[in-house]
PDB file with one MODEL, atoms N, CA, C and O in Angstrom:
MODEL        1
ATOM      1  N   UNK A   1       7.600  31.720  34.855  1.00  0.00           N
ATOM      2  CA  UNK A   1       7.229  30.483  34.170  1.00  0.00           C
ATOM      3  C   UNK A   1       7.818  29.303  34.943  1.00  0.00           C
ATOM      4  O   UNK A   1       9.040  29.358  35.082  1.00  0.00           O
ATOM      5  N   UNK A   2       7.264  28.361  35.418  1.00  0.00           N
ATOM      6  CA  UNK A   2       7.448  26.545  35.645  1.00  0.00           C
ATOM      7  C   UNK A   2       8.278  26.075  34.798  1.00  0.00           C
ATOM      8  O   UNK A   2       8.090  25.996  33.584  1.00  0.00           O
ATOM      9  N   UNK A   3       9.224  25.745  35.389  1.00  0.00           N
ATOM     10  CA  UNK A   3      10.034  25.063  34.290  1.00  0.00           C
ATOM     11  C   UNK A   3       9.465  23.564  34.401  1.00  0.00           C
ATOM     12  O   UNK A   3       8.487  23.311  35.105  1.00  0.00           O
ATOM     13  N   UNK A   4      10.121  22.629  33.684  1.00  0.00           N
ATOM     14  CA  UNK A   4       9.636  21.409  33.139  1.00  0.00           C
ATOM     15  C   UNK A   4       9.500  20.661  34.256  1.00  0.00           C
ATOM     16  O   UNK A   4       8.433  20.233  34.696  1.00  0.00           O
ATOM     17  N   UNK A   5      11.293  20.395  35.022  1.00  0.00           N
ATOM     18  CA  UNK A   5      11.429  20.047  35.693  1.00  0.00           C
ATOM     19  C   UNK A   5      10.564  19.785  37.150  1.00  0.00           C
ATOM     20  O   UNK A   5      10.412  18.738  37.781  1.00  0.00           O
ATOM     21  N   UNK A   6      10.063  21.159  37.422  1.00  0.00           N
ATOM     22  CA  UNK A   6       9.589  21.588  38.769  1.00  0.00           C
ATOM     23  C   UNK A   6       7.861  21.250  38.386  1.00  0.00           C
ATOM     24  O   UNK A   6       7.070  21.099  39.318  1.00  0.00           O
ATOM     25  N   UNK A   7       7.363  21.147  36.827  1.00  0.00           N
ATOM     26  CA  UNK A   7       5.953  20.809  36.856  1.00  0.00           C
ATOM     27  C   UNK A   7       5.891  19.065  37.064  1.00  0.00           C
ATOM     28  O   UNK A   7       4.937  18.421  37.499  1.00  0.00           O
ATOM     29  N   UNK A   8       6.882  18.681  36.723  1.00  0.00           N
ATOM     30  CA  UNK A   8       7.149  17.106  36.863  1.00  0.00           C
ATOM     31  C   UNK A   8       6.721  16.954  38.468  1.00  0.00           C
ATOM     32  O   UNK A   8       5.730  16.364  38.900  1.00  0.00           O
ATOM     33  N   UNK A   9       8.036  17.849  39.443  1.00  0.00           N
ATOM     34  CA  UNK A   9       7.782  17.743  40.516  1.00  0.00           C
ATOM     35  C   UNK A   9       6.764  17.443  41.283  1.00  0.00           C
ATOM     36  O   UNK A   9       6.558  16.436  41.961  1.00  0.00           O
ATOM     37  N   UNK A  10       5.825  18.876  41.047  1.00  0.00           N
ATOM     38  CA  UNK A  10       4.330  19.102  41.668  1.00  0.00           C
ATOM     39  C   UNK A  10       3.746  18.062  41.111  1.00  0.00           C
ATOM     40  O   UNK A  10       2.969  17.585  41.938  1.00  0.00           O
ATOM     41  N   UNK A  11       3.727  17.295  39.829  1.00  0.00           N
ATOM     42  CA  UNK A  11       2.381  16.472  39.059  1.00  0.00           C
ATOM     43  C   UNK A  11       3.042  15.447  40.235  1.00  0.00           C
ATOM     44  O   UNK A  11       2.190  15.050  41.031  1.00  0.00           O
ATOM     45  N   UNK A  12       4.344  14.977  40.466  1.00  0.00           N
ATOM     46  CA  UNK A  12       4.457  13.701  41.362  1.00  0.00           C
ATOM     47  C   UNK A  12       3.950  14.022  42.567  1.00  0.00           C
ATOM     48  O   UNK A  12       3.050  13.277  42.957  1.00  0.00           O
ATOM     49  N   UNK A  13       4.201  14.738  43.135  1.00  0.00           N
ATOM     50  CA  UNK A  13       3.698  14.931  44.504  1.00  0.00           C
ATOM     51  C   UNK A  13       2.607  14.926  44.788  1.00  0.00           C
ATOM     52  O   UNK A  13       2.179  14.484  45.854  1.00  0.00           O
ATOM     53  N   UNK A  14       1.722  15.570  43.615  1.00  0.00           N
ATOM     54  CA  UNK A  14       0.222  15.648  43.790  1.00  0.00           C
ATOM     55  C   UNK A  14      -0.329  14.000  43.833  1.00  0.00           C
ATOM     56  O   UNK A  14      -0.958  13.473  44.751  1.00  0.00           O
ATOM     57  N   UNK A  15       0.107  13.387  42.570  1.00  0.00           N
ATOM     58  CA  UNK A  15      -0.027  11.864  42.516  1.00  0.00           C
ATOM     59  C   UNK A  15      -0.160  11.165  43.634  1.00  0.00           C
ATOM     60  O   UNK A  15      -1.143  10.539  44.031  1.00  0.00           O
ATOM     61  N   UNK A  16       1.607  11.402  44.457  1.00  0.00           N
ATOM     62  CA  UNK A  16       1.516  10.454  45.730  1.00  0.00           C
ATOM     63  C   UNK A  16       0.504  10.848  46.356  1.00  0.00           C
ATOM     64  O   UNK A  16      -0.493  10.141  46.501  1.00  0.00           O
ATOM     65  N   UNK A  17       0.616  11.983  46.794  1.00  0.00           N
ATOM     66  CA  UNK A  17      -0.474  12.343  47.909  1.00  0.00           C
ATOM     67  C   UNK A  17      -2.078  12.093  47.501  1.00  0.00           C
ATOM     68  O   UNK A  17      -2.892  12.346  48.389  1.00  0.00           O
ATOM     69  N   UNK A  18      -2.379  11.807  46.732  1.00  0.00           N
ATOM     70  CA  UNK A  18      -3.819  11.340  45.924  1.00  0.00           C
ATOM     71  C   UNK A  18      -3.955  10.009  46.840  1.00  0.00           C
ATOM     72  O   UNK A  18      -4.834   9.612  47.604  1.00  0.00           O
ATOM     73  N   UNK A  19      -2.560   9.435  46.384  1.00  0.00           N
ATOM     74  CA  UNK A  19      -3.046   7.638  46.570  1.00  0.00           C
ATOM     75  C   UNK A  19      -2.499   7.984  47.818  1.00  0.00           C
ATOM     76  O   UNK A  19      -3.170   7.141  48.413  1.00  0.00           O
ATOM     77  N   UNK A  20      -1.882   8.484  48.673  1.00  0.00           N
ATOM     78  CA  UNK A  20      -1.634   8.046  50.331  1.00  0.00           C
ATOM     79  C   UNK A  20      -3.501   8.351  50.714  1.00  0.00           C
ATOM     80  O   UNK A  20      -4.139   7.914  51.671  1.00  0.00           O
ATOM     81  N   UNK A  21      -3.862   9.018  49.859  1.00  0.00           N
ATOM     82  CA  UNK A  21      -5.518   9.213  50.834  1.00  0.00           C
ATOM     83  C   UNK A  21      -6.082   8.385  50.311  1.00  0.00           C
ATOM     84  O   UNK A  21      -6.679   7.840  51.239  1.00  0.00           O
ATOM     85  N   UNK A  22      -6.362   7.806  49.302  1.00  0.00           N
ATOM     86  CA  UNK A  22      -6.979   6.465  48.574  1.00  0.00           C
ATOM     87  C   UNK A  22      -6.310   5.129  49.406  1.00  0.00           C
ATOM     88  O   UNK A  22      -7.025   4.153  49.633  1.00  0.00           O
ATOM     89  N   UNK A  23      -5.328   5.153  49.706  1.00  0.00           N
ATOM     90  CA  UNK A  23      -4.778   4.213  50.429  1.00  0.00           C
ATOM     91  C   UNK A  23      -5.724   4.010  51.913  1.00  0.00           C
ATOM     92  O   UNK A  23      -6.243   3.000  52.387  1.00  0.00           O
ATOM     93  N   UNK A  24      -5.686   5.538  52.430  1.00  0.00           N
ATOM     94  CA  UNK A  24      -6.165   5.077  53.618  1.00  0.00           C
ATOM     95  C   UNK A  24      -7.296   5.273  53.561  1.00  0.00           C
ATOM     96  O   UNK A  24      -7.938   4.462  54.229  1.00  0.00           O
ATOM     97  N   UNK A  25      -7.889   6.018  53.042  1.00  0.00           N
ATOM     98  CA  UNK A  25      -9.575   5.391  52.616  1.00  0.00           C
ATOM     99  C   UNK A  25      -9.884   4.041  52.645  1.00  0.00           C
ATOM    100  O   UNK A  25     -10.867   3.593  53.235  1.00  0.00           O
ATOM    101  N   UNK A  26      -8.989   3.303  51.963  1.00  0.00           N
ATOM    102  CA  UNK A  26      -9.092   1.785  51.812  1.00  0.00           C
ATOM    103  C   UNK A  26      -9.048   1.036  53.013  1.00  0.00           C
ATOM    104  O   UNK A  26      -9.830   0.284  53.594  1.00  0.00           O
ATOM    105  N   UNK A  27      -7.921   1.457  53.212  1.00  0.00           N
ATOM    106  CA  UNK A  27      -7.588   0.975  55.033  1.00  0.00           C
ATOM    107  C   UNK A  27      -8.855   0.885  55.509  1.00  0.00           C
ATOM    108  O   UNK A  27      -9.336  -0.229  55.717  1.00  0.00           O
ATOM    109  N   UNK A  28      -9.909   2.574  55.859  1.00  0.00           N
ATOM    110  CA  UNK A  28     -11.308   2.741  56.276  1.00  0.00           C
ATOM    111  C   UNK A  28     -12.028   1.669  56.055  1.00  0.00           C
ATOM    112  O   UNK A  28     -12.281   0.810  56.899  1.00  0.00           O
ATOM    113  N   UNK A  29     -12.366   1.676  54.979  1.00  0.00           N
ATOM    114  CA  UNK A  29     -13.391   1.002  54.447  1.00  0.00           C
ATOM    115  C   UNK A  29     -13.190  -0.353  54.820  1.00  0.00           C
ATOM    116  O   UNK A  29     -14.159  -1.027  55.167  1.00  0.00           O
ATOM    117  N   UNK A  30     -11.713  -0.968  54.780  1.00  0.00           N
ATOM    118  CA  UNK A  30     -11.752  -2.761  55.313  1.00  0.00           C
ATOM    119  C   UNK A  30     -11.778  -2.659  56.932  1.00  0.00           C
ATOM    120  O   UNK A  30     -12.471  -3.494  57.513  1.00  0.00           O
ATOM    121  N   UNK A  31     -11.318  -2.031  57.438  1.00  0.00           N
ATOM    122  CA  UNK A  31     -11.429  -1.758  59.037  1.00  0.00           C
ATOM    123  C   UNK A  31     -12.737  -1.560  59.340  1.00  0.00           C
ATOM    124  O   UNK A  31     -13.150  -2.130  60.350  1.00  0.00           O
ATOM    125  N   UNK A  32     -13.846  -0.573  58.412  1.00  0.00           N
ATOM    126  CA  UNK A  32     -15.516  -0.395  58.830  1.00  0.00           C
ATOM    127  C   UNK A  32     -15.760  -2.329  58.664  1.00  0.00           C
ATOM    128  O   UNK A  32     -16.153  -3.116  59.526  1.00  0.00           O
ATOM    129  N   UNK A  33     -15.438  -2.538  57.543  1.00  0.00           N
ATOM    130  CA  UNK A  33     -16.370  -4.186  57.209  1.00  0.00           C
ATOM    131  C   UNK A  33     -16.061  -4.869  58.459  1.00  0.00           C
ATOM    132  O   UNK A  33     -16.938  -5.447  59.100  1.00  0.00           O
ATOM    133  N   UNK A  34     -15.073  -4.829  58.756  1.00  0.00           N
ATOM    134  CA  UNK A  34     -14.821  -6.084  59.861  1.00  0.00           C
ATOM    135  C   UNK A  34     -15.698  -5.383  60.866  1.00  0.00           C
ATOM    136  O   UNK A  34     -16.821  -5.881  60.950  1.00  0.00           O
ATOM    137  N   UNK A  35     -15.498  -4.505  61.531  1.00  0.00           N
ATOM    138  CA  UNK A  35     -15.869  -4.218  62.296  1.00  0.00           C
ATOM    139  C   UNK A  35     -17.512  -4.375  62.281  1.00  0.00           C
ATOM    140  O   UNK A  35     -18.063  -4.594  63.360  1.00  0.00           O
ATOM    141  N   UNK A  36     -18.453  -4.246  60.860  1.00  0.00           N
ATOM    142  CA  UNK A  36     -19.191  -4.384  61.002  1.00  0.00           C
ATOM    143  C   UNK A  36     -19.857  -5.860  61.056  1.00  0.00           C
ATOM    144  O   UNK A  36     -20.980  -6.134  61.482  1.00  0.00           O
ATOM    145  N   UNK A  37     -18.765  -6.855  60.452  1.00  0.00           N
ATOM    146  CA  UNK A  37     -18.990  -8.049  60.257  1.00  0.00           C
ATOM    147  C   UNK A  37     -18.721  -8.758  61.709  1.00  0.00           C
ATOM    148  O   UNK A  37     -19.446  -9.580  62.269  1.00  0.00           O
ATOM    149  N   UNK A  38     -17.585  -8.259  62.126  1.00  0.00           N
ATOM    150  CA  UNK A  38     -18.111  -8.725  63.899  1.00  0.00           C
ATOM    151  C   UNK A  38     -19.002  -8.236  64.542  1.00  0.00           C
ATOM    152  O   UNK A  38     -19.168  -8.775  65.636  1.00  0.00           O
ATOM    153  N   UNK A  39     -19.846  -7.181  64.239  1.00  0.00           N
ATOM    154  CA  UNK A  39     -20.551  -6.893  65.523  1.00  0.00           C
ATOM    155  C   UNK A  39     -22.186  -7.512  64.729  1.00  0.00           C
ATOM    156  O   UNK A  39     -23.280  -7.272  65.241  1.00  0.00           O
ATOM    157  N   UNK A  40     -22.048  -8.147  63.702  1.00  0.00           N
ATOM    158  CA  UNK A  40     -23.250  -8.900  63.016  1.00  0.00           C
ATOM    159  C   UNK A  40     -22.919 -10.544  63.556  1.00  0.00           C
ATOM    160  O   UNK A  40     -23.805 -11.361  63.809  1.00  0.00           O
ATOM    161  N   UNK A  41     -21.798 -10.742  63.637  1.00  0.00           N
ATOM    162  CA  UNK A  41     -21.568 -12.104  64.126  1.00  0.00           C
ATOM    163  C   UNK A  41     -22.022 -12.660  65.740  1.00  0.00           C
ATOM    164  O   UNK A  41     -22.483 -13.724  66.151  1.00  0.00           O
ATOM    165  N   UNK A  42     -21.577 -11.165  66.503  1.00  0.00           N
ATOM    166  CA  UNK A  42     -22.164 -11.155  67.847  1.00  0.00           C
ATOM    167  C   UNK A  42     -23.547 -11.014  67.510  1.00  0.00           C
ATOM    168  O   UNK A  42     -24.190 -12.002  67.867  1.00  0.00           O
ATOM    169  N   UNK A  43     -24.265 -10.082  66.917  1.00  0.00           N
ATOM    170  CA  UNK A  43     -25.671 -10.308  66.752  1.00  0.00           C
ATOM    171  C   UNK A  43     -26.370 -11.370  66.659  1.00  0.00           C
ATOM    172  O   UNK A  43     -27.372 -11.460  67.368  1.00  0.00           O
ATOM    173  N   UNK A  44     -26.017 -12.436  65.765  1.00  0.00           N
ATOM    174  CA  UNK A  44     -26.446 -13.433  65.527  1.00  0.00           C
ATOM    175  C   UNK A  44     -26.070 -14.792  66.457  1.00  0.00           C
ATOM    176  O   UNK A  44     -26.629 -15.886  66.386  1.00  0.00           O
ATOM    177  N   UNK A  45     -25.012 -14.423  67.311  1.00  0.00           N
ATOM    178  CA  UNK A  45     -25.084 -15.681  68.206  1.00  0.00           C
ATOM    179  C   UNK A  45     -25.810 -14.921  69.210  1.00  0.00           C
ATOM    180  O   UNK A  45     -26.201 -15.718  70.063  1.00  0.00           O
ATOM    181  N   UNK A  46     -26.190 -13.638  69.510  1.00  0.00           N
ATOM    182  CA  UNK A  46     -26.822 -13.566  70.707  1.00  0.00           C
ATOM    183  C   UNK A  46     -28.412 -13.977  70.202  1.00  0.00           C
ATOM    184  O   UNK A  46     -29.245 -14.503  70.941  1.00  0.00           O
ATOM    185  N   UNK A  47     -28.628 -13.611  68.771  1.00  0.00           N
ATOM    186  CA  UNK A  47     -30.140 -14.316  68.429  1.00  0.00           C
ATOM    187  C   UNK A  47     -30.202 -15.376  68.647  1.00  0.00           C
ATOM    188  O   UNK A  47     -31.271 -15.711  69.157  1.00  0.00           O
ATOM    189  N   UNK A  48     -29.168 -16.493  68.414  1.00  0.00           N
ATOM    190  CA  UNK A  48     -28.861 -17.314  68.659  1.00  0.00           C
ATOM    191  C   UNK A  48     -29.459 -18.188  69.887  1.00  0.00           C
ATOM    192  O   UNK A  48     -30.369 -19.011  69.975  1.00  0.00           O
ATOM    193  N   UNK A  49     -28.369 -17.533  70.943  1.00  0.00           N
ATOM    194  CA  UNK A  49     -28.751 -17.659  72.357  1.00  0.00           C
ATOM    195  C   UNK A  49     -30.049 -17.819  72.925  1.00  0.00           C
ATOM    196  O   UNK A  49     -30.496 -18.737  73.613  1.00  0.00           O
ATOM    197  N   UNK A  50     -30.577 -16.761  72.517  1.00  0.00           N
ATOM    198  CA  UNK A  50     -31.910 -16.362  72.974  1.00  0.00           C
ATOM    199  C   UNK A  50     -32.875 -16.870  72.740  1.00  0.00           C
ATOM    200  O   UNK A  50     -33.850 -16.988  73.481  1.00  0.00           O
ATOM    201  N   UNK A  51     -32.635 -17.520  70.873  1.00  0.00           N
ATOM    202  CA  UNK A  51     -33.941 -18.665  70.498  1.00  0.00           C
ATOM    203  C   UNK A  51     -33.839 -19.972  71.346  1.00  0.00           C
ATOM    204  O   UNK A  51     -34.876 -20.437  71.819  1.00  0.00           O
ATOM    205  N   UNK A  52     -32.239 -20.794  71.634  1.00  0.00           N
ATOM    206  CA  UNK A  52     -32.257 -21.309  72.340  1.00  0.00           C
ATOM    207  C   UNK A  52     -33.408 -21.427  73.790  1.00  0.00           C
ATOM    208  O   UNK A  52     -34.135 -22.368  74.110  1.00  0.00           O
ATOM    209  N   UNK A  53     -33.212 -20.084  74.454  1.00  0.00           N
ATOM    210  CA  UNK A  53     -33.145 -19.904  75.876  1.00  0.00           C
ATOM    211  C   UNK A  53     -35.186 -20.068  75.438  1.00  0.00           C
ATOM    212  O   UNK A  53     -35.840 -20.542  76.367  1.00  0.00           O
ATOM    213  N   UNK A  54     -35.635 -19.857  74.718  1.00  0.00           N
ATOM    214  CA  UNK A  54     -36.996 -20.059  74.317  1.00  0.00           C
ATOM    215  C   UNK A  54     -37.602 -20.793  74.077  1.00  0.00           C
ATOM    216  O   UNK A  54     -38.827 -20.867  73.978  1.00  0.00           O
ATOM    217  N   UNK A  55     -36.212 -21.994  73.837  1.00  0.00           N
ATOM    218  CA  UNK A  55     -37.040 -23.459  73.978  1.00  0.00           C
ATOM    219  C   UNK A  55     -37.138 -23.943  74.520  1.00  0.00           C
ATOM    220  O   UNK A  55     -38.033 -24.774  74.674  1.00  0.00           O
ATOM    221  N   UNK A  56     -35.860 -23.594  75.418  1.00  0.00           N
ATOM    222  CA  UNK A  56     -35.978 -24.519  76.692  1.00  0.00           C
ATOM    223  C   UNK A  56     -36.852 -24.031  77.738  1.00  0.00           C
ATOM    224  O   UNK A  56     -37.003 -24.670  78.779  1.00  0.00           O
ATOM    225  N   UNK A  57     -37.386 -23.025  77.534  1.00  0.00           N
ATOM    226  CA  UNK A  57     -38.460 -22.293  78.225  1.00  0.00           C
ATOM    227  C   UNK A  57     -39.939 -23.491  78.081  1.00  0.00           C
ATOM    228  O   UNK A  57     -40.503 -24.083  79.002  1.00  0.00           O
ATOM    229  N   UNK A  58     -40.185 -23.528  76.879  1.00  0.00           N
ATOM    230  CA  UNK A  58     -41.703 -24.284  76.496  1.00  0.00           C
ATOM    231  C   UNK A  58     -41.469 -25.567  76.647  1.00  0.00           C
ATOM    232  O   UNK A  58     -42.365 -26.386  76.445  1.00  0.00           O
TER     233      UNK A  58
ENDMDL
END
């Protein structure tokens, strides 16, 4: 039988270790946005660019 003590234990440990992966999930997920939000920012100045480069064409 588990004594009290030692189910306390495991329920904490399990806990932390829940949120250290929720943690860095989180981490993921704000590290994907930027990353995707800069490479939309480069997108759009290179559309940018390019409508430019089209006018000065005509």
């Amino acid at each position: 039988m588990v004594s009290g003590k030692r189910l306390a234990d495991i329920g904490y440990r399990a806990f932390s270790a829940s949120m250290m992966v929720l943690t860095l999930y989180g981490g993921y997920l704000c590290a994907m946005r930027g990353y995707r939000y800069m490479k939309r920012q480069e997108q759009l100045k290179l559309a940018a660019e390019n409508q430019d480069a089209e006018l000065i064409k005509d």
